[in-house]
C-alpha positions as CSV (number, residue, x, y, z in Angstrom):
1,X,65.9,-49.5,37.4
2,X,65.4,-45.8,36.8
3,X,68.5,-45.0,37.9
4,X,70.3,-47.6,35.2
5,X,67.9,-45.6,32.6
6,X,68.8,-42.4,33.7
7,X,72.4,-43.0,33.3
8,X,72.2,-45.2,30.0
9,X,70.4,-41.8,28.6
10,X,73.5,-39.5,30.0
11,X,76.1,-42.3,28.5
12,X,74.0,-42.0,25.3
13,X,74.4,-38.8,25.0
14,X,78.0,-38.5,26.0
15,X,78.8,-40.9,23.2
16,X,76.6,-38.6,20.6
17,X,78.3,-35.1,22.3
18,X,81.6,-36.7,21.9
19,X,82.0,-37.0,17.7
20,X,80.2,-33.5,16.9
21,X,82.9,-31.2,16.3
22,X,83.6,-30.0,12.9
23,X,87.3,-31.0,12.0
24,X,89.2,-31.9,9.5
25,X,89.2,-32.4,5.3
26,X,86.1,-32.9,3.7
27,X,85.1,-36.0,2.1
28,X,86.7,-36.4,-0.9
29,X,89.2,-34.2,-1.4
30,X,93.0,-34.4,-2.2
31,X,95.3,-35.6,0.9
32,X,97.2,-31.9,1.4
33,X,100.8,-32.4,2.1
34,X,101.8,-33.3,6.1
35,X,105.0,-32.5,6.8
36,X,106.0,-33.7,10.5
37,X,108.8,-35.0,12.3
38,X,108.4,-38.6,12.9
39,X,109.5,-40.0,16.2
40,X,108.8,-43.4,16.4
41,X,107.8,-44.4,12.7
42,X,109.5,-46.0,9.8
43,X,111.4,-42.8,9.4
44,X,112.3,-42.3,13.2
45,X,113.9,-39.2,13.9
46,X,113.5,-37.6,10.5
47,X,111.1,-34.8,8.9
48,X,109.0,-36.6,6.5
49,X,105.8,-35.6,3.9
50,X,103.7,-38.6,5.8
51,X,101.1,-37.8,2.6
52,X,103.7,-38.1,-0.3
53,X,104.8,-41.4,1.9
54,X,101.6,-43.2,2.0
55,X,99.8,-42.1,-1.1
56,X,97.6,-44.9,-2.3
57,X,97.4,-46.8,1.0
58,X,94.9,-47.0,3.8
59,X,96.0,-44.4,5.9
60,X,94.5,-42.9,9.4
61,X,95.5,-39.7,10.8
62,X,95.3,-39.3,13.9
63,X,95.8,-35.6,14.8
64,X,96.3,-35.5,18.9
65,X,95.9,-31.7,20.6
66,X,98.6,-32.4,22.8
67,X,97.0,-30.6,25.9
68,X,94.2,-32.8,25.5
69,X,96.2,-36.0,25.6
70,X,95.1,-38.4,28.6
71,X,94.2,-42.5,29.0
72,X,91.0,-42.4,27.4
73,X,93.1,-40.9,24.3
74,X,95.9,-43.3,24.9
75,X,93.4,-46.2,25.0
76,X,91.6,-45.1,22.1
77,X,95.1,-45.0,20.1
78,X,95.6,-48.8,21.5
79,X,92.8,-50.1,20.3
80,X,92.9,-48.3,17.0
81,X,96.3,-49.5,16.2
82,X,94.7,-53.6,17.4
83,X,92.0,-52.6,14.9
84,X,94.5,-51.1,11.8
85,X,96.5,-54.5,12.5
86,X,93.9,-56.5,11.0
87,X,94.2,-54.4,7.3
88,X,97.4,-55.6,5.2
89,X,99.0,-52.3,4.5
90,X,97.3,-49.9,6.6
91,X,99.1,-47.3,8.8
92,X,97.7,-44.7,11.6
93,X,100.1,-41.6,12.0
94,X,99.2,-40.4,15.0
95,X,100.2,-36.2,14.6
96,X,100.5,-34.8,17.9
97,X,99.5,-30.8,17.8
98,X,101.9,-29.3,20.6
99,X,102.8,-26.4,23.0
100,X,106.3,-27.0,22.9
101,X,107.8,-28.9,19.9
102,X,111.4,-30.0,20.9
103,X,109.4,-31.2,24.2
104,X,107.0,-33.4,22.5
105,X,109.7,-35.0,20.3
106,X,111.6,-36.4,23.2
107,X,107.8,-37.3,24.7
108,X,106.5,-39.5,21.9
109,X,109.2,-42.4,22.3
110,X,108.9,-43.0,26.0
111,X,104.4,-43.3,25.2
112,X,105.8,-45.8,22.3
113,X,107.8,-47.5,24.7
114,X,104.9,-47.4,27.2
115,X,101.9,-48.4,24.6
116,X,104.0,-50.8,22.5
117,X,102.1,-49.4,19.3
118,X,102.8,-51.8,16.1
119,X,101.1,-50.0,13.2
120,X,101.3,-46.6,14.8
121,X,103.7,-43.5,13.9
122,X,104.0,-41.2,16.6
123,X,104.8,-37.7,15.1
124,X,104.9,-34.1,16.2
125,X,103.8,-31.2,13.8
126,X,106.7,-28.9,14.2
127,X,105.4,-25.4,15.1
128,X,103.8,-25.1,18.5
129,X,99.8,-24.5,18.9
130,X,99.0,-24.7,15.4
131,X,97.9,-27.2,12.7
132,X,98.6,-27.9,9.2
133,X,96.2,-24.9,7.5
134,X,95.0,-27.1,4.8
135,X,93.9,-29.8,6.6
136,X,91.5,-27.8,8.1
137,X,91.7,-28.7,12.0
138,X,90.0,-27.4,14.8
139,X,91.7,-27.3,18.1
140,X,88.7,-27.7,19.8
141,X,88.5,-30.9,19.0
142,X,90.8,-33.1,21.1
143,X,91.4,-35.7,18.7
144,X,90.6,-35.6,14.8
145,X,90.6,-38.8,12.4
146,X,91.0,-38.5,9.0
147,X,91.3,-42.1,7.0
148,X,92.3,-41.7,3.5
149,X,93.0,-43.5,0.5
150,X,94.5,-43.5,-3.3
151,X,95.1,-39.8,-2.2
152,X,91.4,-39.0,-1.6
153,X,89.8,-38.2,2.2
154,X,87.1,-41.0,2.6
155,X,85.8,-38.9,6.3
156,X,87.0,-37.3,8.9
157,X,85.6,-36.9,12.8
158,X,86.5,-34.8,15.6
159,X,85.8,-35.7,19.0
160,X,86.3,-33.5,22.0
161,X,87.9,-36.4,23.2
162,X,88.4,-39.9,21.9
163,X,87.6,-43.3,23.8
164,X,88.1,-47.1,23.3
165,X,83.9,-47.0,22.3
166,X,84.9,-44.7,19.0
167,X,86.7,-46.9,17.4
168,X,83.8,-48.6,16.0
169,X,83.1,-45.3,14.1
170,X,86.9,-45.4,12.7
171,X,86.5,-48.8,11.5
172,X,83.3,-47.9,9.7
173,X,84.7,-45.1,8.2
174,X,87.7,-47.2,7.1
175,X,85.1,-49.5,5.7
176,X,83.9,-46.9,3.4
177,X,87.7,-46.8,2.2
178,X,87.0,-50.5,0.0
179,X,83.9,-49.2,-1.3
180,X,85.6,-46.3,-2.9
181,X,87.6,-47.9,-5.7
């Protein structure tokens, strides 16, 4: 029995550790422009302003540091795009952060083909090892959510790296999203 509480505690604090990096826009402020090449989206194969595209609408962004990529990740996107399918209208672009640009563009269609995402862009920012300035990303963070709406941030949270069990804290936040009229 101690050994169950002893490892509840550690998985308690795991799940606590994993959501406390600083990243991303703050609350309420103006969606910054995200230009990115979309690879498996509604505008396959083209450079698109994913902002300007989804203005008013539910929107998560999902910015992926491609070196940090791995299932848990790839499980958390899964279940995040399940989630997203359940809101008319609402899209997850999923910006992956690379190393090597041209690489990651011929990546992100064989992971679509692999995850069978449904409300899920999978886009590459196009210079290596950086992120869009004014979104205000840290690379530390493996994975960073912002969910936005009628061109406003409603929250954003980093993790050092996402699972299936933060979802729950997306779908909160994208609760928030209704309130805010």
């Amino acid at each position: 029995m101690r050994y169950l509480t002893i490892l509840s505690v550690v998985f308690f604090a795991r799940s606590a550790d994993a959501a406390n990096v600083e990243s991303g826009p703050a609350k309420g402020t103006a969606v910054a422009p995200l230009k990115v090449y979309d690879a498996t989206g509604p505008h396959a194969d083209k450079e698109v302003d994913y902002a300007a595209d989804r203005k008013d609408k539910l929107t998560v962004y999902v910015f992926v540091v491609a070196d940090k990529w791995d299932r848990p990740v790839a499980r958390f996107l899964r279940k995040l795009d399940a989630e997203v399918q359940k809101h008319a209208d609402t899209q997850v672009i999923a910006v992956w952060l690379p190393d090597e640009p041209e690489t990651t563009k011929k990546y992100l269609p064989l992971a679509q083909q692999s995850l069978q995402f449904k409300v899920t862009a999978l886009t590459c920012f196009p210079v290596a090892k950086k992120a869009p300035e004014s979104w205000g990303i840290n690379l530390e963070a493996g994975v960073t959510v912002v969910v936005a709406k009628q061109g406003k941030v409603i929250g954003s949270l980093g993790f050092r790296s996402a699972t299936e069990g933060d979802v729950k804290t997306v779908t909160e936040l994208m609760g928030k999203a209704g309130e805010s009229k």
